[in-house]
C-alpha positions in Angstrom: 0.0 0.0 0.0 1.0 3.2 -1.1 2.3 5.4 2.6 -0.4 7.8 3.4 -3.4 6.3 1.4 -4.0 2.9 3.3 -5.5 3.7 6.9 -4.3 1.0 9.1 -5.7 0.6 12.9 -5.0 -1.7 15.9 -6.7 -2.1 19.1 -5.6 -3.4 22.9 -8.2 -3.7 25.0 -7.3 -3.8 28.7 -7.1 -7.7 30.3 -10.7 -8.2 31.6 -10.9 -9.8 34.8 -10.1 -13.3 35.3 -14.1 -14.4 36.0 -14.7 -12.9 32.4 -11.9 -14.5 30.8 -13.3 -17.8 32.3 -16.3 -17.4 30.6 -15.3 -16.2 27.3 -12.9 -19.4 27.3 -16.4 -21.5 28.2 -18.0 -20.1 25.5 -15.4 -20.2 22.9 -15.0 -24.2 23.6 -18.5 -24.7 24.1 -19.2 -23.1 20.3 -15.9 -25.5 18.8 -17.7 -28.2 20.4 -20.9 -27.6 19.3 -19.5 -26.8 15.6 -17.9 -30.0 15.3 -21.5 -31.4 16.2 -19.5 -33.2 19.6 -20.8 -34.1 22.8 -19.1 -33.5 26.1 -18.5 -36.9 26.4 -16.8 -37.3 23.0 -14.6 -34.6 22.7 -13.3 -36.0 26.7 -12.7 -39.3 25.0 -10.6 -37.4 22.4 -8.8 -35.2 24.5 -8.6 -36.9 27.8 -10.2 -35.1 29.8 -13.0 -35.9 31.9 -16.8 -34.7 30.9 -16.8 -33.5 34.3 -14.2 -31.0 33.6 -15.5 -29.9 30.4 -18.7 -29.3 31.5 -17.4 -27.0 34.2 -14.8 -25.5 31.7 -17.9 -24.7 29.7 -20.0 -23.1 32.3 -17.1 -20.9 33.5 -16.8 -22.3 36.8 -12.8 -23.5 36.7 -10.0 -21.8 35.4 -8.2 -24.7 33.0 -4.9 -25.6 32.9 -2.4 -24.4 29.8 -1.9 -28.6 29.3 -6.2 -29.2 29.0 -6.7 -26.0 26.9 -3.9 -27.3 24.9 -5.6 -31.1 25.0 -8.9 -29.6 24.0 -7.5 -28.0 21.6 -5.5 -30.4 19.5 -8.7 -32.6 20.0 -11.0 -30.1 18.2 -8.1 -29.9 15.8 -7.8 -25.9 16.1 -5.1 -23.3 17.4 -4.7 -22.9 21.3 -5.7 -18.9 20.6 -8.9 -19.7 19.5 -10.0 -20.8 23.1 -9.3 -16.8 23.9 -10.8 -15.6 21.0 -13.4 -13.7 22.9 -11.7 -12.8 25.8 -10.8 -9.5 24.5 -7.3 -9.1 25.8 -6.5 -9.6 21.6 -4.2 -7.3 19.5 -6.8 -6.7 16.4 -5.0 -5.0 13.4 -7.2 -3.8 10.3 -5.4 -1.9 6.6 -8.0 -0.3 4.3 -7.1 0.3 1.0 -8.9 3.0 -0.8 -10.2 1.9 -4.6 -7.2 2.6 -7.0 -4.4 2.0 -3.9 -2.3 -0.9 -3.7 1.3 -1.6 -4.1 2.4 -2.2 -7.2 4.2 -4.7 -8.4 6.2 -6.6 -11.2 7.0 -10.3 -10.9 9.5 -11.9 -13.9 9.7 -15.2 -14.1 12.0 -16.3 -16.9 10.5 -14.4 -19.7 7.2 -13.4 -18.4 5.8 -11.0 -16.8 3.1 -9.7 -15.5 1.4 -6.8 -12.6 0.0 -7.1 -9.7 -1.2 -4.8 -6.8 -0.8 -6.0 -3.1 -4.2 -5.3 -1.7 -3.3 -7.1 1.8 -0.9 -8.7 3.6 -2.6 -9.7 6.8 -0.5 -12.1 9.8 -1.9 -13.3 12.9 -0.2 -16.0 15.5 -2.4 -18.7 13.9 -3.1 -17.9 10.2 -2.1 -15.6 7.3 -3.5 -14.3 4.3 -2.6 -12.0 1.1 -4.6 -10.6 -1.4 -3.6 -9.6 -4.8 -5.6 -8.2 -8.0 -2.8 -9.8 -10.9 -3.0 -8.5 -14.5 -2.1 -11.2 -17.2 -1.4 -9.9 -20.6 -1.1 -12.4 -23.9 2.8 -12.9 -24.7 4.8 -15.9 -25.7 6.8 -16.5 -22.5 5.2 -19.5 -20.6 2.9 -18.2 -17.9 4.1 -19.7 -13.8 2.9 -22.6 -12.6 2.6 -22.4 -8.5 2.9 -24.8 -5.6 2.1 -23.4 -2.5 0.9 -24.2 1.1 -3.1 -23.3 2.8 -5.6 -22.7 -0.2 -6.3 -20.0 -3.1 -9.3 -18.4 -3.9 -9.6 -16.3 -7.7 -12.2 -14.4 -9.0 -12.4 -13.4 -12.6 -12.8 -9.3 -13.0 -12.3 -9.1 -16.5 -11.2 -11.1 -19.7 -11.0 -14.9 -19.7 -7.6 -17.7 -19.4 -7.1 -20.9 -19.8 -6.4 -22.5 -16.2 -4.5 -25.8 -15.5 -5.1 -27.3 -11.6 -3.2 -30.3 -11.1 -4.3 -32.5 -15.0 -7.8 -30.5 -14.5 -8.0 -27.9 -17.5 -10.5 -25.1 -16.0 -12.1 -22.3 -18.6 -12.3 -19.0 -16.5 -14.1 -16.4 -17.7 -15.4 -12.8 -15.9 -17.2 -13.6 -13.2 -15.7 -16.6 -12.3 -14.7 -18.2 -9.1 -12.1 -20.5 -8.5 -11.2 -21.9 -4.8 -8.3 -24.8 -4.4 -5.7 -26.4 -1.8 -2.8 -24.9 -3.1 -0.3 -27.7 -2.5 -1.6 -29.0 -6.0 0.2 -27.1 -9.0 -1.8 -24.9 -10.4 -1.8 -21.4 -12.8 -3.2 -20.1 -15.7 -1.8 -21.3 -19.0 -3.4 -19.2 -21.5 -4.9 -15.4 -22.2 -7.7 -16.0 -24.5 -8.0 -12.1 -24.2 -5.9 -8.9 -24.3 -5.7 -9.1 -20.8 -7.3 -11.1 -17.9 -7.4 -9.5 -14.7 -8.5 -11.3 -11.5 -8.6 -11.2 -7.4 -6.1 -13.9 -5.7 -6.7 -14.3 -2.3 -4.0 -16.9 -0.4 -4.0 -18.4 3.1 -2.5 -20.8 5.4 -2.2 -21.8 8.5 1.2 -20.5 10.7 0.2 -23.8 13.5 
């Protein structure tokens, strides 16, 4: 983002007191729980807890240990920091780019190239994400083929490509969605059109 033209924001909240984080811990595995569509007595048998425990882990009557938060949550297969996801002592950080803004780039690989504009660029403890709107023009050079890590999500703005995902040929055209686990190589290998422009949207896990 250009300096001066994104607005970018964080926010500490003061720790709340220890009867409130209780709660908000409660709740938070309570709602994983329930999500996951597991009973008390399931999720114990998968973490090793007892249903006693959870129950009053739930109701916010017992202040858990670091080693049964951390039990619960490899069992509900999710970061320790979302069990204090609503306990409000959590840096939040937020960038808005204003239409037009962006950095811009150029990325060369071999002989091609093409322009992109970082839209965001967004990191947390447990997960990270970056958003790009990418320009392909039609020229000989052979367009990049990507491996990554997390999934991708593109949607077609304008124009329409040829896109290869793993031996899946895929027609986008404007409009167009596209979401995929990015481990799988994947890219466009044709412009059927002056130019195709599209949003890419990458994240992954940081666990």
């Amino acid at each position: 983002m250009r300096l001066g033209e994104a607005v970018t924001g964080s926010r500490a909240s003061h720790p709340p007191p220890a009867e409130d984080i209780d709660q908000a811990i409660g709740a938070a595995l309570r709602n994983l729980r329930e999500e996951r569509a597991l009973s008390a007595r399931q999720l114990a048998l998968e973490a090793g807890v007892s249903a006693a425990m959870i129950s009053r882990i739930e109701s916010g009557q017992v202040s858990p240990s670091i080693g049964t938060m951390t039990a619960l949550s490899n069992a509900l297969d999710v970061p320790l920091v979302s069990l204090f996801r609503d306990t409000g002592s959590e840096r939040a950080d937020y960038t808005l780019v204003k239409k037009g803004d962006g950095l811009k780039s150029t990325r060369m690989v071999g002989d091609h190239i093409h322009h992109y504009r970082n839209l965001a660029h967004h990191r947390r403890r447990d997960l990270q994400f970056e958003a790009h709107l990418v320009t392909l023009t039609q020229q000989q050079a052979a367009l990049p083929v990507y491996v990554g890590h997390g999934v991708t999500f593109m949607h077609a703005i304008s124009g329409r490509a040829r896109f290869e995902y793993g031996k899946q040929q895929i027609l986008l055209s404007e409009g167009d969605s596209l979401s995929l686990d990015a481990e799988l190589s994947h890219g466009c290998t044709e412009v059927l059109t002056p130019e195709f422009i599209f949003l890419s949207v990458q994240a992954e896990s940081r666990r």
